[in-house]
C-alpha positions in Angstrom: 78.4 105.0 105.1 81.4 106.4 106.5 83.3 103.4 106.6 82.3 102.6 103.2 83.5 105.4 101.8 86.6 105.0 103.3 86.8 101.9 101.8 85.6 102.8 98.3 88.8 105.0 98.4 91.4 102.4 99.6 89.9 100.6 96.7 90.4 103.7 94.4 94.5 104.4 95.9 94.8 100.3 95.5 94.6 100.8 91.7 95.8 104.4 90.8 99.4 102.6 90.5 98.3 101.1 87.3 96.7 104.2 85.3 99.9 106.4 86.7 102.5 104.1 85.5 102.9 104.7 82.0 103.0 108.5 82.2 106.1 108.5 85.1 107.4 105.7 82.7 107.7 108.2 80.3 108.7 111.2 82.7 111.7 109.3 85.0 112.7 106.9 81.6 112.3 103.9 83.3 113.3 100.3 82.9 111.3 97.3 83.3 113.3 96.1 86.7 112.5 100.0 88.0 108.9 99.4 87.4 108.7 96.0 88.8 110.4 97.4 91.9 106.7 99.7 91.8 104.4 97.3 91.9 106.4 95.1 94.2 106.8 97.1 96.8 103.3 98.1 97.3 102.3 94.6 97.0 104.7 94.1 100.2 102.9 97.2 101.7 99.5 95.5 101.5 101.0 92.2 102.8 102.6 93.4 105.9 99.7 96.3 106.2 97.0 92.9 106.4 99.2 91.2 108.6 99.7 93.6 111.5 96.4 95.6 111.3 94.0 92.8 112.7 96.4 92.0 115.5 96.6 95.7 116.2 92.8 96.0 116.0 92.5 93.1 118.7 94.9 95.1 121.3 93.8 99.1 120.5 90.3 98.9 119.2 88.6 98.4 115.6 87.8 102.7 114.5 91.3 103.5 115.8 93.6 101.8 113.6 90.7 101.8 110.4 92.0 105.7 111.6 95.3 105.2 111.3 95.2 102.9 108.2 92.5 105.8 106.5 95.8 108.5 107.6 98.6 106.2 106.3 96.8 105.8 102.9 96.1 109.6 102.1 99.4 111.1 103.6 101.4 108.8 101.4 99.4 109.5 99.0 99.6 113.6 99.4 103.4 112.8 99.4 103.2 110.7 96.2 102.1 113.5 93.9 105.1 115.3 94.3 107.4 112.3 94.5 110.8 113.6 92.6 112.0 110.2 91.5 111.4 106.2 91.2 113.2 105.8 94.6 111.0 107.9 96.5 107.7 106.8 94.9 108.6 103.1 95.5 109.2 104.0 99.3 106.2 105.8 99.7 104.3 103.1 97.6 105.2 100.9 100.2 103.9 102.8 103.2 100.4 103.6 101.3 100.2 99.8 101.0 100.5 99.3 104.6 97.5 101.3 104.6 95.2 99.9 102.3 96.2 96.7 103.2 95.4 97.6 107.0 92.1 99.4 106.4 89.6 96.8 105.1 90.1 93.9 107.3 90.4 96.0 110.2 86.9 97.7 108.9 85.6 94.4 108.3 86.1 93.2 111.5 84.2 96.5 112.7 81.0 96.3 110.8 80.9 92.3 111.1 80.2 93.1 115.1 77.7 95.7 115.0 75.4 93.7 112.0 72.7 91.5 113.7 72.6 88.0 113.2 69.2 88.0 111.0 70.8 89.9 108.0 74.6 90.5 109.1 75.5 88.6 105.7 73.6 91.3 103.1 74.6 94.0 105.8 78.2 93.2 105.7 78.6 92.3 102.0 76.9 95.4 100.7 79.6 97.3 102.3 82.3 95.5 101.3 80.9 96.6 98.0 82.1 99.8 98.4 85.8 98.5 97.5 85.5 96.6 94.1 83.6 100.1 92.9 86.6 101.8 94.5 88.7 99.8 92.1 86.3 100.0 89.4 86.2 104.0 89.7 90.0 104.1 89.7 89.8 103.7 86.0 86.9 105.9 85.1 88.3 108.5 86.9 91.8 108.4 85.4 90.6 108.5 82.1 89.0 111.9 82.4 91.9 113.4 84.8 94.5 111.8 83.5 94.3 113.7 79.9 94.0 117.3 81.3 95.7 117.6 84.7 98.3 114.4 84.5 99.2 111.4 86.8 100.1 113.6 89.9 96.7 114.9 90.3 95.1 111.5 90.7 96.8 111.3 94.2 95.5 114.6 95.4 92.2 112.8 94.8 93.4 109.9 96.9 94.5 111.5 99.6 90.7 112.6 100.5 90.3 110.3 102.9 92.3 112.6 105.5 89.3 114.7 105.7 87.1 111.6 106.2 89.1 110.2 109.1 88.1 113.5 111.3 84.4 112.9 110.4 85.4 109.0 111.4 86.8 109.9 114.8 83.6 112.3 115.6 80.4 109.7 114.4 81.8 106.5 114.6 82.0 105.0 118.2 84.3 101.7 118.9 82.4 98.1 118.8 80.4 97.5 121.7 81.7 94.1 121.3 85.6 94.9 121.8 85.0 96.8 124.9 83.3 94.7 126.9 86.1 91.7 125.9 88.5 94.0 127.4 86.5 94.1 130.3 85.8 98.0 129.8 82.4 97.7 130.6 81.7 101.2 131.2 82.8 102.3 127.8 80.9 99.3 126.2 77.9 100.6 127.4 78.3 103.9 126.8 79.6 103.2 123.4 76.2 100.9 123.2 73.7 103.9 124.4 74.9 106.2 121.7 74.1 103.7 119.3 70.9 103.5 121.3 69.8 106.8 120.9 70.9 107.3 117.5 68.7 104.1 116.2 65.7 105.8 118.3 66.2 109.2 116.6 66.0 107.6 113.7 63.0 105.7 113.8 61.5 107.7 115.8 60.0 104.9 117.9 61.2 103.1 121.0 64.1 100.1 121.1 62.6 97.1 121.5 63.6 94.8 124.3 67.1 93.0 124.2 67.3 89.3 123.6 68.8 87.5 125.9 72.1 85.7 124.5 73.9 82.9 126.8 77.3 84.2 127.2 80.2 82.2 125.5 81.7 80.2 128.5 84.9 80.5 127.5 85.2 84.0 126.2 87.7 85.7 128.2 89.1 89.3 128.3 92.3 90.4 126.7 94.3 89.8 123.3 94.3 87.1 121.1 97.7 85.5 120.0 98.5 84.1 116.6 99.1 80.5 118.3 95.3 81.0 119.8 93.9 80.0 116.2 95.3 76.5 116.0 93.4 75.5 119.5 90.5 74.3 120.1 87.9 73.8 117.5 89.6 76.8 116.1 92.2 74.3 114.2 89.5 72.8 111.7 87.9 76.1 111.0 91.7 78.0 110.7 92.7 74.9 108.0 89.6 75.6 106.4 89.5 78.8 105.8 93.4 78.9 104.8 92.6 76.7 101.8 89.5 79.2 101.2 91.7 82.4 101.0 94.7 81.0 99.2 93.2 79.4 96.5 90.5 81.5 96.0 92.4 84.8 96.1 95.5 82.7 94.2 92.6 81.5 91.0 91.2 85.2 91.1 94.6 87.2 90.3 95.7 84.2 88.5 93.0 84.9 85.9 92.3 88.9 85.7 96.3 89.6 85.8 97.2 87.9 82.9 93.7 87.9 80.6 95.2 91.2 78.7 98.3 90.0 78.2 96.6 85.9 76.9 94.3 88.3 74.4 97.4 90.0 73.0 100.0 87.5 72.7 97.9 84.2 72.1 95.0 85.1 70.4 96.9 88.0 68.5 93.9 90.7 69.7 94.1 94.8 69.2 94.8 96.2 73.2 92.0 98.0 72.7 90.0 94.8 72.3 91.8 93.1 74.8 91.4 95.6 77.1 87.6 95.7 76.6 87.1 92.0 77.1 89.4 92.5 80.3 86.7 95.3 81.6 84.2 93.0 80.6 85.1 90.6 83.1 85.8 92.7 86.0 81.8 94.2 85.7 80.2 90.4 85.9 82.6 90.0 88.7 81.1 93.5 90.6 77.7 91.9 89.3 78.9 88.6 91.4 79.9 90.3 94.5 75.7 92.1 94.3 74.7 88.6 94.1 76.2 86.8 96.5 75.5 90.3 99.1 71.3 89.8 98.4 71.5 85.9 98.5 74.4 84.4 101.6 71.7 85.3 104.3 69.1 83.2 102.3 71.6 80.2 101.3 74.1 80.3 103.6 78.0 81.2 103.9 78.9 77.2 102.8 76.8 77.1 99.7 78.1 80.5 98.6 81.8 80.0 99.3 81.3 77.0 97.4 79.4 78.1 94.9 81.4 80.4 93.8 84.5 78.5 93.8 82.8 75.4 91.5 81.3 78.0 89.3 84.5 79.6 88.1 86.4 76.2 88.6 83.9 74.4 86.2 84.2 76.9 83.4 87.9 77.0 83.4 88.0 73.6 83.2 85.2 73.5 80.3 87.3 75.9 78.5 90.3 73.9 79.1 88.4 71.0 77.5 87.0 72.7 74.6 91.3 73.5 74.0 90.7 77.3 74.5 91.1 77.8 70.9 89.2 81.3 70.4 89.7 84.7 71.9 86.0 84.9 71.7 85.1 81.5 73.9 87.8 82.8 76.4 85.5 85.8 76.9 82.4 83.9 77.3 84.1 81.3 80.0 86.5 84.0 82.1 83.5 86.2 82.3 81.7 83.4 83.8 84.2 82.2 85.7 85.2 85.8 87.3 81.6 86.3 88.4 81.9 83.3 90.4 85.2 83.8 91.8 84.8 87.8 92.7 82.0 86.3 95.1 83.6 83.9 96.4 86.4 86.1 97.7 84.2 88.7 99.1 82.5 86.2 101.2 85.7 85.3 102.8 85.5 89.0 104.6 82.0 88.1 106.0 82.8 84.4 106.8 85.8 85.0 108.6 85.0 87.0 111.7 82.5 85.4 112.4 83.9 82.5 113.1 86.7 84.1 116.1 85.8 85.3 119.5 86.0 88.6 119.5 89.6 89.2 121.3 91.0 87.3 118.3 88.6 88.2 115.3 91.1 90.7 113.9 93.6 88.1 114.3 91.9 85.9 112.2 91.4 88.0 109.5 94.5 89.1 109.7 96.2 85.9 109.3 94.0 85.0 106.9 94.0 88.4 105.2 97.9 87.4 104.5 97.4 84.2 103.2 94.9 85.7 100.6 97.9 87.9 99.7 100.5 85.2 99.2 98.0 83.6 97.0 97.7 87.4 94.8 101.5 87.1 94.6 101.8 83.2 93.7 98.9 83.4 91.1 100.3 85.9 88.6 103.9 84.3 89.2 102.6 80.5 88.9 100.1 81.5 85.5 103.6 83.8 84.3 105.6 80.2 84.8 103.5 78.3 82.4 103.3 80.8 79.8 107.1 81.9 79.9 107.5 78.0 79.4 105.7 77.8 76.3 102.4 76.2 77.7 99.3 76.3 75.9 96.5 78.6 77.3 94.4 75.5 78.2 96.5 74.3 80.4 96.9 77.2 82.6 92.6 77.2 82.5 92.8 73.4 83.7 95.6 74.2 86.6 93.4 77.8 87.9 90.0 75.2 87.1 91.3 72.5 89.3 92.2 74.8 92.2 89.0 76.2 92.0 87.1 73.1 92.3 89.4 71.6 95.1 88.5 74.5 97.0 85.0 74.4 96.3 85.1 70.8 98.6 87.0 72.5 101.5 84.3 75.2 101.7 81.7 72.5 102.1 83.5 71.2 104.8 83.3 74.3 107.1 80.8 75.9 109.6 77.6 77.2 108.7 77.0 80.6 110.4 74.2 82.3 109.0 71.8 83.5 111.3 73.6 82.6 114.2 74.9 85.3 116.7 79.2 86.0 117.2 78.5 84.9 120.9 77.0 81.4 119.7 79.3 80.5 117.3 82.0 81.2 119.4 84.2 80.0 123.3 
């Protein structure tokens, strides 16, 4: 619960950018280069923040940097409500981005080792909830304290989770898992018998007996490097899962950047229309991520992944066919299409720790963490392309409906790891 609420408000501060921006538009008369320069340099945050964390996460433990990441997000965030200018906002955007970007993979990594095997999909998906209602809350709130306090207030809201981060050092102990792959045994298992006897508390009736698990025979203590993912049978699933995060992440923000802007200057619709088919879309894709959390443990991490790539590949592409003509069959295909893809995506957050050793799982999902980010970045750009040269709104459904598919027949290709422990499915 902790955790999640941490992440509910990196989801919230991810966002807040977006509903601020038109107000300090106003207040600092700003150009369109100056606002750019905004958005830019917290996507650069978040890029370099996903990169590093994992690897950090790997070398000084899970619940320290989620720490770190939790204090980097609400300081810059403190700092951003009374920002004097564009300059100094942009920088501190920047930092906050390391932040978010740092916190959820980091977390990921974190809950992903202390789920079981039986349920660890539903477990791990149902908090990773927590940040597409932090994003979906970033507009609800704004509208209510956006009108009677303005834009600077939202950020003393996002800076709560400085307070959180003490309750996170106090209740939350490090992975079990981590410990004992550093060869600190001693913490492991005293890190293990406060989970022990919190679990017995609870119930209120005795642990039963531990299953025996055959240790990995090649897991070995220490750090993962960067190189370590390409060895091994660790190539096919890194190739994999590469394809997995760029297109699926690159077809998501591909569609939901731009569907405002294809209502308003293609099919000529009011903003306020526009805006409510937009929000539309983003609640079937929430609806998509509860899906997928109650059903990967039933049909599997593949089947999912793949799933929910085909499913909004296919409707793209049938919108593509029928020549996209109508504002109001765009709805009814994008909304389809961005349930499929939103569960896609958060599967990739469950599917890809588990299939690293632990000395390296934060490595992994770093690495992969940054891909998904390049594909963010090249999506808007690449659907921006098209329509700046004067393509019809079909033919950017076919290119996002083509990717989707393709990717759909990597995800088929990987490991199947539901039900399995970390230990088995990994050297």
């Amino acid at each position: 619960m902790l955790l999640g609420i941490a992440t509910f408000f990196e989801g919230f501060d991810q966002l807040l950018v977006a509903y601020s921006m038109p107000l300090f538009k106003v207040e600092w008369q700003l150009t369109p280069v100056e606002l750019t320069m905004v958005v830019t340099t917290g996507s650069a945050g978040m890029l370099i923040g996903a990169m590093l964390t994992g690897v950090l996460a790997d070398r000084f433990g899970r619940i320290r940097v989620v720490v770190a990441a939790m204090l980097v997000t609400a300081l810059a965030s403190l700092l951003l409500m009374v920002s004097p200018n564009i300059e100094v906002f942009a920088a501190l955007r920047f930092v906050q981005g390391l932040g978010i970007g740092g916190e959820v993979p980091a977390a990921a990594v974190f809950v992903n080792e202390l789920a079981k095997a039986r349920a660890r999909g539903r477990f791990v998906l149902l908090y990773e909830l927590a940040f597409p209602a932090g994003l979906s809350s970033a507009a609800l709130i704004a509208s209510v304290v956006v009108p009677a306090f303005g834009w600077r207030a939202l950020y003393l809201i996002g800076a709560l989770p400085a307070v959180l981060a003490l309750l996170v050092i106090r209740e939350v102990p490090e992975s079990p898992r981590w410990l004992a792959s550093r060869g600190d045994t001693e913490r492991a298992e005293r890190a293990m018998r406060t989970i022990e006897d919190r679990v017995g508390a609870a119930t209120g009736a005795p642990l039963p007996e531990p299953s025996p698990v055959i240790d990995a025979p090649g897991e070995r203590e220490g750090t993962a490097r960067v190189r370590d993912l390409f060895g091994g049978r660790y190539r096919r699933r890194t190739a994999i899962l590469a394809v997995l995060w760029f297109a699926g992440f690159l077809v998501n923000y591909g569609l939901t950047t731009w569907l405002p802007t294809i209502y308003t200057s293609i099919y000529h619709l009011p903003i306020r229309t526009a805006l409510n088919y937009t929000l539309v879309s983003s609640l079937s894709g929430f609806l998509g991520c509860v899906a997928v959390a109650l059903l990967v443990d039933r049909i599997g991490r593949r089947a999912s992944i793949a799933a929910g790539l085909a499913g909004a590949g296919l409707p793209l592409l049938a919108l593509a066919a029928l020549g996209a003509g109508q504002g109001a069959s765009v709805v009814v295909w994008s909304t389809l299409a961005t349930f499929f893809i939103y569960a896609s995506t958060i599967c990739l957050y469950l599917y890809t720790p588990e299939l690293y050793p632990t000395r390296g799982r934060g490595t992994g999902i770093s690495f992969h963490g940054a891909i998904g980010r390049v594909g963010m970045i090249v999506g808007p750009v690449l659907v921006g392309s098209l329509m700046s040269a004067g393509a019809p709104a079909a033919a950017v459904f076919a290119l996002l409906g083509v990717l989707g598919v393709v990717a759909a027949g990597a995800a088929l290709l990987g490991e199947e790891t539901s039900g399995r422990t970390l230990e088995e499915l990994n050297d």
